[in-house]
PDB file with one MODEL, atoms N, CA, C and O in Angstrom:
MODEL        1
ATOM      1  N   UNK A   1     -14.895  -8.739   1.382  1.00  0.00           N
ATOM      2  CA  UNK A   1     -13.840  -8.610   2.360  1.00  0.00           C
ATOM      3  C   UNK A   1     -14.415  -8.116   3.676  1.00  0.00           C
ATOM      4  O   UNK A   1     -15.090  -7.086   3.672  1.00  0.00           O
ATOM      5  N   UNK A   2     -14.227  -8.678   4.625  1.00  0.00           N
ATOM      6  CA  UNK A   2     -14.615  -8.390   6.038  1.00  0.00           C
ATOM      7  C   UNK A   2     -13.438  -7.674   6.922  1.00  0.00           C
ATOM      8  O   UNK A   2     -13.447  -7.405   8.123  1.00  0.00           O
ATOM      9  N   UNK A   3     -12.423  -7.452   5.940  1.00  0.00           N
ATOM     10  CA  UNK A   3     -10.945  -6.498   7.155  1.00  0.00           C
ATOM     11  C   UNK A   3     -10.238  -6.068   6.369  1.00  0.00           C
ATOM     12  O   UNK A   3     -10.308  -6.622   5.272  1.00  0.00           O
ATOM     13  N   UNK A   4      -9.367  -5.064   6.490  1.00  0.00           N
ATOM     14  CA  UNK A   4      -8.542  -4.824   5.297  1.00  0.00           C
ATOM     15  C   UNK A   4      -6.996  -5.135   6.457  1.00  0.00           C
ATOM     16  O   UNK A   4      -7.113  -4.982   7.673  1.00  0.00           O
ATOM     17  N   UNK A   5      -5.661  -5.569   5.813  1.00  0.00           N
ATOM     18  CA  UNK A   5      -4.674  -5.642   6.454  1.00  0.00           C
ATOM     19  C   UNK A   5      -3.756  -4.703   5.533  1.00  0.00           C
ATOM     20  O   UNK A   5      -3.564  -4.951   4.343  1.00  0.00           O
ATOM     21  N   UNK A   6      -3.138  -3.457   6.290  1.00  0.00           N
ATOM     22  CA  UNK A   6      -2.509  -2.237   5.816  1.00  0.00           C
ATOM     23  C   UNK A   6      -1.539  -2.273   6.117  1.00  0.00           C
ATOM     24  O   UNK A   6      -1.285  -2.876   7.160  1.00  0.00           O
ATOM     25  N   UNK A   7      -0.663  -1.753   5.493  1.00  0.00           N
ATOM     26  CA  UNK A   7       0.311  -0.909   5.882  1.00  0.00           C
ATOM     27  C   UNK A   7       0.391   0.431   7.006  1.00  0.00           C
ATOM     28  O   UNK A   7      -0.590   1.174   7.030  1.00  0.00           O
ATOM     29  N   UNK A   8       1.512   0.720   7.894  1.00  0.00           N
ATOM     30  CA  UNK A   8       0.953   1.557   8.610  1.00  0.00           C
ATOM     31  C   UNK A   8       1.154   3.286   7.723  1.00  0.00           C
ATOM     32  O   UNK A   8       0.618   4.325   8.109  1.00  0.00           O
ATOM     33  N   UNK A   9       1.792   3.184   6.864  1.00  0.00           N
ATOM     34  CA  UNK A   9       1.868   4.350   6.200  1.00  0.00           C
ATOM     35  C   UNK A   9       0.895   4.521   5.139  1.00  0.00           C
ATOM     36  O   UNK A   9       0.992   5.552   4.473  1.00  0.00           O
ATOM     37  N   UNK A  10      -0.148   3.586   4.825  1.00  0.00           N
ATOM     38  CA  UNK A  10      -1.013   3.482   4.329  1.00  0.00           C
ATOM     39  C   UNK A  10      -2.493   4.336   5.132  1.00  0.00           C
ATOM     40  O   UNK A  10      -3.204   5.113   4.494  1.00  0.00           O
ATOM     41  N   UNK A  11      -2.721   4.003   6.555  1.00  0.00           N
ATOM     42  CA  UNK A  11      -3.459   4.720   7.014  1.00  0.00           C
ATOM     43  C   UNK A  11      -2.843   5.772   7.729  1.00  0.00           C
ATOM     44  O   UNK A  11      -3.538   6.547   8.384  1.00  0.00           O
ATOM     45  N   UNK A  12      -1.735   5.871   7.679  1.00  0.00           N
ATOM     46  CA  UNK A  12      -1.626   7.539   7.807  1.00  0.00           C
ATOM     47  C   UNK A  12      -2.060   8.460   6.809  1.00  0.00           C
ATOM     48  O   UNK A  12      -2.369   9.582   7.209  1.00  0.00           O
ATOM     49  N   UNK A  13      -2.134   8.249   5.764  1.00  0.00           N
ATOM     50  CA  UNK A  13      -2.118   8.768   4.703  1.00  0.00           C
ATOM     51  C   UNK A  13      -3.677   9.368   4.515  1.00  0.00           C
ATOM     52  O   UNK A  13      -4.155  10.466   4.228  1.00  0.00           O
ATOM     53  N   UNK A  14      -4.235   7.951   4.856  1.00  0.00           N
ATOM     54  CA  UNK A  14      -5.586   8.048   4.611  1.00  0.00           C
ATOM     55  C   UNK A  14      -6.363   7.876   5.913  1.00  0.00           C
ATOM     56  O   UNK A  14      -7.167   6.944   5.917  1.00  0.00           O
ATOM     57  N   UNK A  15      -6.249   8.703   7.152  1.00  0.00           N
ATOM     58  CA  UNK A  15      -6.585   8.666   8.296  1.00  0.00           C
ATOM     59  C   UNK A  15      -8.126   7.896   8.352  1.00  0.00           C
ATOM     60  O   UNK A  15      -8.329   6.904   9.053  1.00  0.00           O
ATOM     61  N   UNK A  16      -9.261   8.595   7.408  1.00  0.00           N
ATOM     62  CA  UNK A  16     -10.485   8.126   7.534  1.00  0.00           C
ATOM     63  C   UNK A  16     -10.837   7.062   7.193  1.00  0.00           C
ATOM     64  O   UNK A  16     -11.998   6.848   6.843  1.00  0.00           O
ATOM     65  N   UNK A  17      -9.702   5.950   7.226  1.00  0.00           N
ATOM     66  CA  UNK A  17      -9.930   4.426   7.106  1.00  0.00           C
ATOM     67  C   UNK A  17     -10.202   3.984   8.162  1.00  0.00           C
ATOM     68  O   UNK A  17     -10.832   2.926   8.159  1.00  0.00           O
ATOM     69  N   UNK A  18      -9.782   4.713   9.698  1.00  0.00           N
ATOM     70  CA  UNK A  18     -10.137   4.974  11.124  1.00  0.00           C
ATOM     71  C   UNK A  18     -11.602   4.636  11.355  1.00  0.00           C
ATOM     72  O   UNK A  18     -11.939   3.877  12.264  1.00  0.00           O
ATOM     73  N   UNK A  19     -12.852   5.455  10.160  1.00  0.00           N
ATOM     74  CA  UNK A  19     -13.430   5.961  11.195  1.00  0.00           C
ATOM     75  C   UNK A  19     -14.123   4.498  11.627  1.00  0.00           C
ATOM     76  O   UNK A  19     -13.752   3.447  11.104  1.00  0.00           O
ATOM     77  N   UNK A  20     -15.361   4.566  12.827  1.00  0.00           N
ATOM     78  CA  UNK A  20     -15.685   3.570  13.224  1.00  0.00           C
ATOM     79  C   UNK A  20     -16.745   2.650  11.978  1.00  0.00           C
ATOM     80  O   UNK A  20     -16.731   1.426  12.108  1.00  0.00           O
ATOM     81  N   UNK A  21     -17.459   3.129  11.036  1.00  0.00           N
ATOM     82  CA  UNK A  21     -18.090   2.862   9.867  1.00  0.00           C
ATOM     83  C   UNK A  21     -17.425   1.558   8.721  1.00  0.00           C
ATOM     84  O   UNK A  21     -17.976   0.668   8.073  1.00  0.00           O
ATOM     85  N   UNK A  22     -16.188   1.934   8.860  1.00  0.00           N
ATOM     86  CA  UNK A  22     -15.163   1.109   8.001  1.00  0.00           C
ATOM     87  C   UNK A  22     -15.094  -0.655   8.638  1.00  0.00           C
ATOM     88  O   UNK A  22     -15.777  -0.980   9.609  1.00  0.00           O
ATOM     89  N   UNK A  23     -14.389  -1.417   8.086  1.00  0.00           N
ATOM     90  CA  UNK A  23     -14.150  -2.557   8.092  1.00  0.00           C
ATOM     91  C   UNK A  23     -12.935  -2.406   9.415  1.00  0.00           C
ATOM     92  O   UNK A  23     -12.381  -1.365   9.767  1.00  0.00           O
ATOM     93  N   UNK A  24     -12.732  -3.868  10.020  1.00  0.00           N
ATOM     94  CA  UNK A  24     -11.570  -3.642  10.734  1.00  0.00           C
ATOM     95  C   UNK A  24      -9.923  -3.855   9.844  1.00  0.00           C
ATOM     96  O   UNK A  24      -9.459  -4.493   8.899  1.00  0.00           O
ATOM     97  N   UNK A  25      -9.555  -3.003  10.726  1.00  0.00           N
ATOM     98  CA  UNK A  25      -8.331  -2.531  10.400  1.00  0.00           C
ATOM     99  C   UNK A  25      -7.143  -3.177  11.030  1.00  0.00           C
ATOM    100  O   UNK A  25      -7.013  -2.871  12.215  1.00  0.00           O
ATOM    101  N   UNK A  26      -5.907  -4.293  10.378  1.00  0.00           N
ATOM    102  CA  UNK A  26      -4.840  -4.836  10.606  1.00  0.00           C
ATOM    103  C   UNK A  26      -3.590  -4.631   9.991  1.00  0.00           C
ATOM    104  O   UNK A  26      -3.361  -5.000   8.839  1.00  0.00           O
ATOM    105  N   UNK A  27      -2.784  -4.068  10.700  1.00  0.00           N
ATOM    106  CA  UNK A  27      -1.214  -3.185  10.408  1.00  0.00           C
ATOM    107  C   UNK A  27      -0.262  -4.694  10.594  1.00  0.00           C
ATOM    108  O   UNK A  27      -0.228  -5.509  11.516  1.00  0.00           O
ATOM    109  N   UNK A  28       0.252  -4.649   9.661  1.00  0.00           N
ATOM    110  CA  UNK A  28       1.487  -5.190   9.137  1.00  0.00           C
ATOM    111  C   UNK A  28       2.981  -4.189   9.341  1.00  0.00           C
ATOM    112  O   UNK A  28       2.912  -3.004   9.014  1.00  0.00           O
ATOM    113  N   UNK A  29       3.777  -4.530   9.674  1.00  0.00           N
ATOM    114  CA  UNK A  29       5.320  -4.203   9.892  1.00  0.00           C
ATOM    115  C   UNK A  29       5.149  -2.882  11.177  1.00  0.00           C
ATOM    116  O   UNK A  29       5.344  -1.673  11.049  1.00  0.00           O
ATOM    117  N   UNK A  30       4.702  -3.692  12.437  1.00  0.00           N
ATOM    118  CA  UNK A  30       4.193  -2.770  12.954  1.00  0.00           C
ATOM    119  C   UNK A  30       5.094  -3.400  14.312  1.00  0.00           C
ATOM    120  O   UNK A  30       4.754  -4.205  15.178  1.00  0.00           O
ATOM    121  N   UNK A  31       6.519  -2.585  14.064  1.00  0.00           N
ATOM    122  CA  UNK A  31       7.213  -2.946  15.133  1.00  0.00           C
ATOM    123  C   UNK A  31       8.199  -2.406  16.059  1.00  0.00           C
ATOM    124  O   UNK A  31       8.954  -3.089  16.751  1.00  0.00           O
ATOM    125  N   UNK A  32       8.134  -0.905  16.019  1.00  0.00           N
ATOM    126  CA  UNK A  32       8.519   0.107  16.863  1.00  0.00           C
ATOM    127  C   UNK A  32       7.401   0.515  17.788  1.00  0.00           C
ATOM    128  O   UNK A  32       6.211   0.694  17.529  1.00  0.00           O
ATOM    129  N   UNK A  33       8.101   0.628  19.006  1.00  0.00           N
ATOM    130  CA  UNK A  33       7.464   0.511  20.284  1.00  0.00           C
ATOM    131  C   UNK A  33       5.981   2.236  19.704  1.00  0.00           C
ATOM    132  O   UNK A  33       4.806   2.052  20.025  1.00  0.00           O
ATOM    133  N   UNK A  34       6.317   3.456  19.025  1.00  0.00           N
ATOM    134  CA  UNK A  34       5.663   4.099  18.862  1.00  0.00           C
ATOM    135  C   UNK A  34       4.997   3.654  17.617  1.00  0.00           C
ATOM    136  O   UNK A  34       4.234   4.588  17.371  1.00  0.00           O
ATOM    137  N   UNK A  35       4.870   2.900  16.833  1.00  0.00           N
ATOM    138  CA  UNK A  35       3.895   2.254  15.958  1.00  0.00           C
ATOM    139  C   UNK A  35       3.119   1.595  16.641  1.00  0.00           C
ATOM    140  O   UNK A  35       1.913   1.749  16.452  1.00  0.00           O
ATOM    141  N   UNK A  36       3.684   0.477  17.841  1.00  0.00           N
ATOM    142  CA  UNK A  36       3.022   0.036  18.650  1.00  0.00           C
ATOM    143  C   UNK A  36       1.438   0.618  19.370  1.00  0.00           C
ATOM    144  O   UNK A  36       0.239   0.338  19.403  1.00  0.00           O
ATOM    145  N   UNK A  37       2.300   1.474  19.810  1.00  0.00           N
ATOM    146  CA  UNK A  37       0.987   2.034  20.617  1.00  0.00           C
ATOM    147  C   UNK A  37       0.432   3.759  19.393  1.00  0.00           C
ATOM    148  O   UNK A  37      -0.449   4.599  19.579  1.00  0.00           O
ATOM    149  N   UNK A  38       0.808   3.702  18.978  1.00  0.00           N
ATOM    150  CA  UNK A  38      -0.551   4.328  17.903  1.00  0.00           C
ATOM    151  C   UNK A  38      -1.346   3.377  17.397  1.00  0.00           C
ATOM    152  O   UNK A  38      -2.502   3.658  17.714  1.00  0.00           O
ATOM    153  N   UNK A  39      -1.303   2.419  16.786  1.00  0.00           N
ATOM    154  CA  UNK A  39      -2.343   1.124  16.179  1.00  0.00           C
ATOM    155  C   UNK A  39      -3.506   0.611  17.942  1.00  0.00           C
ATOM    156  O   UNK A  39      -4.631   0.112  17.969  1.00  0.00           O
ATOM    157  N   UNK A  40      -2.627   1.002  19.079  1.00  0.00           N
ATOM    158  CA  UNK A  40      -3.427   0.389  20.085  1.00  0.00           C
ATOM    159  C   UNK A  40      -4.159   1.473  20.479  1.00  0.00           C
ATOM    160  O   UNK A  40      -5.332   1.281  20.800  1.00  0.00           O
ATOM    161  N   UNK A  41      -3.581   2.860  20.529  1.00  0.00           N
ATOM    162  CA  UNK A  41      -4.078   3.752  21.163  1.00  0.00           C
ATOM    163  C   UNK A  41      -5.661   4.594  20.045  1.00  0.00           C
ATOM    164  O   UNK A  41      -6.465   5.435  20.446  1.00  0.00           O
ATOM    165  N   UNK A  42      -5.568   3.773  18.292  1.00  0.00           N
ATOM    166  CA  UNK A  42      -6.688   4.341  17.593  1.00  0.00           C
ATOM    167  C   UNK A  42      -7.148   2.761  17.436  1.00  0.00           C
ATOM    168  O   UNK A  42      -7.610   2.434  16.342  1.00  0.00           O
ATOM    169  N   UNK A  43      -7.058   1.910  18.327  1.00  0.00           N
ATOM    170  CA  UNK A  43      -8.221   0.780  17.853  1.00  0.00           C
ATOM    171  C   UNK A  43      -7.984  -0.315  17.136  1.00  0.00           C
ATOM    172  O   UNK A  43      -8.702  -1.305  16.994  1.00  0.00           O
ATOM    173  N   UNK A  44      -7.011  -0.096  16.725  1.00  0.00           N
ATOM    174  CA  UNK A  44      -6.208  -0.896  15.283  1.00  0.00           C
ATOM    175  C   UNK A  44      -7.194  -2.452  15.686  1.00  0.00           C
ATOM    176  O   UNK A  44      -7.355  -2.692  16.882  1.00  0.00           O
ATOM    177  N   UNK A  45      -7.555  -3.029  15.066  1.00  0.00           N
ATOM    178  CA  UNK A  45      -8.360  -4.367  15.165  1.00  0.00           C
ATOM    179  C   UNK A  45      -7.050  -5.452  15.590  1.00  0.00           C
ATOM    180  O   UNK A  45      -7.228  -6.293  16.471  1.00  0.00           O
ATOM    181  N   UNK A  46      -5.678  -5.325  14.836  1.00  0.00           N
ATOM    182  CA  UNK A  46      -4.723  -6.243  14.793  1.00  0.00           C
ATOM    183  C   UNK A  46      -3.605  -5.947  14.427  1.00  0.00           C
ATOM    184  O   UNK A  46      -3.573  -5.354  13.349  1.00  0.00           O
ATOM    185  N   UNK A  47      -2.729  -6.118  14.876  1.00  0.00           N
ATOM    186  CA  UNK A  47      -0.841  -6.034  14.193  1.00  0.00           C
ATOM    187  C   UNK A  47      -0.064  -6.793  13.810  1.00  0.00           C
ATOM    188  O   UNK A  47      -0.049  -7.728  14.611  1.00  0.00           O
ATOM    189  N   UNK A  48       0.622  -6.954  13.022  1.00  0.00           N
ATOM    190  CA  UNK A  48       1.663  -8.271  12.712  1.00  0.00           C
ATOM    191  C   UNK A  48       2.862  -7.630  12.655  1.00  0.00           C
ATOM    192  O   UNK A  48       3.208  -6.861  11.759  1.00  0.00           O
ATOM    193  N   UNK A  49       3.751  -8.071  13.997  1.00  0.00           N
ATOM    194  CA  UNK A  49       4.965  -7.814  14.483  1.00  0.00           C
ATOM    195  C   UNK A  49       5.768  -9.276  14.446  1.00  0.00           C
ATOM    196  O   UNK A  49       5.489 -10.472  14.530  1.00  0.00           O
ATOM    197  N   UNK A  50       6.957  -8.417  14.267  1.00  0.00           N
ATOM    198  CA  UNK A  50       8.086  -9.089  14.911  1.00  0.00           C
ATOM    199  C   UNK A  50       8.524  -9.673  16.296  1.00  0.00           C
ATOM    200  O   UNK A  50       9.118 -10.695  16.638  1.00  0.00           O
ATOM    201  N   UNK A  51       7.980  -8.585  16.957  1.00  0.00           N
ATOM    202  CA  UNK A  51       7.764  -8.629  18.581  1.00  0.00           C
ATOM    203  C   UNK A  51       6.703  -8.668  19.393  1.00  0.00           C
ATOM    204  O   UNK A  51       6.441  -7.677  20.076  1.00  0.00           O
ATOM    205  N   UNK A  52       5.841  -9.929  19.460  1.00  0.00           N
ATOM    206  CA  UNK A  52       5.154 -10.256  20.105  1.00  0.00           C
ATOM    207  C   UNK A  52       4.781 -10.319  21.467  1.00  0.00           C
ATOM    208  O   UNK A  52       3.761 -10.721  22.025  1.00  0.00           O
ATOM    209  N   UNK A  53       5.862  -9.820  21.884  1.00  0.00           N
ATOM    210  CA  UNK A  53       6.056 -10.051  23.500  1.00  0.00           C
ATOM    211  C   UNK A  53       5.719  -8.712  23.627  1.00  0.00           C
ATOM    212  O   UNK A  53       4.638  -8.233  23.971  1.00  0.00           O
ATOM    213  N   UNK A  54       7.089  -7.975  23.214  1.00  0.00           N
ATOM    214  CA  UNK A  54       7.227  -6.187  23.243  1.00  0.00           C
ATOM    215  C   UNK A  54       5.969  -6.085  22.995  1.00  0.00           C
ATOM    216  O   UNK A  54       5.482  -5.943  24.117  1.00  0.00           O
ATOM    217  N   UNK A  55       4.866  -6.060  22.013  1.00  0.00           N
ATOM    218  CA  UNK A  55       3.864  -5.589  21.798  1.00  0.00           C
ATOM    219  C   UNK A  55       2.826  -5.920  22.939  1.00  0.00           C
ATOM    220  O   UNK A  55       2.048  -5.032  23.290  1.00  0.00           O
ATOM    221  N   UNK A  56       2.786  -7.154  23.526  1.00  0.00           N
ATOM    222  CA  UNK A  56       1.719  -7.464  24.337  1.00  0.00           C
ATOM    223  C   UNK A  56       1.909  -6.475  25.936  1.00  0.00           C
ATOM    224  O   UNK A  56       0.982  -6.025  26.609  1.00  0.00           O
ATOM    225  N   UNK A  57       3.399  -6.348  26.219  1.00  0.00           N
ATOM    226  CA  UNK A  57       3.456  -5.454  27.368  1.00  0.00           C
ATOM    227  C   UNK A  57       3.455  -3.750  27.276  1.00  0.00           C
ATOM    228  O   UNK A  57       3.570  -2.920  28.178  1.00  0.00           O
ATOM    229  N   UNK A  58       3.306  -3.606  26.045  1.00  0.00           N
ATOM    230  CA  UNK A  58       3.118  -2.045  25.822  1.00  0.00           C
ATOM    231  C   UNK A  58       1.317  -2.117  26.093  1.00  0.00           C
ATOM    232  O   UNK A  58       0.720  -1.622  27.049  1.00  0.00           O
ATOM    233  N   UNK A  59       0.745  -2.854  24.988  1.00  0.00           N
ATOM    234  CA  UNK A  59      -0.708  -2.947  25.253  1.00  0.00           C
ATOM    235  C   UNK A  59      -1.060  -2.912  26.851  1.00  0.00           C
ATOM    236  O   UNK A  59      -1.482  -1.959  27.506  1.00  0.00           O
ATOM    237  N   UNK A  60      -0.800  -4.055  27.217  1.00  0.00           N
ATOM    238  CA  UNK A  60      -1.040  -4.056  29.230  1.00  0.00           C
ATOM    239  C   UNK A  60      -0.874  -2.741  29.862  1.00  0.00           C
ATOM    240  O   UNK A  60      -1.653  -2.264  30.687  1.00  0.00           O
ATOM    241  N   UNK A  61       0.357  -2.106  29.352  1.00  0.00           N
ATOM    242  CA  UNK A  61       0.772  -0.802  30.058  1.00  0.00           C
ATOM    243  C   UNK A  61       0.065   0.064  29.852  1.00  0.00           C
ATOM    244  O   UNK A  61       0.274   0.962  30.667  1.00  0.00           O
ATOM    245  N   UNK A  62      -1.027   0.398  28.878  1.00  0.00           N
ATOM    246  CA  UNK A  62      -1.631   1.520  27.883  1.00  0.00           C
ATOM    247  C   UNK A  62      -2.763   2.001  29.127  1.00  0.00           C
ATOM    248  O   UNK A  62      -3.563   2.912  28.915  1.00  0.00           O
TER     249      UNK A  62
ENDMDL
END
């Protein structure tokens, strides 16, 4: 496996799935504007939202 795709309550849990050593990291049901930008603001590799748009102008704004 070259990525793991998580849950976001999955790496809360287990923060040191973060660190930079690990595989990249892709959040699923990741669609409140503050889920949003925690997955952008620690690196998150990728998200799978509902809101594609919403997500791309929070990113720009960051």
């Amino acid at each position: 496996m070259s990525s793991l795709h998580l849950k976001k309550k999955y790496v809360l849990k287990y923060p040191e799935l973060l660190a930079p050593d690990h595989r990249p990291i892709r959040l699923w049901g990741i669609d409140s504007e503050t889920d949003m930008r925690y997955a952008f603001q620690h690196n998150i590799a990728g998200i799978f939202t509902d809101f594609p748009e919403k997500a791309r102008h929070i990113r720009q704004h960051l």
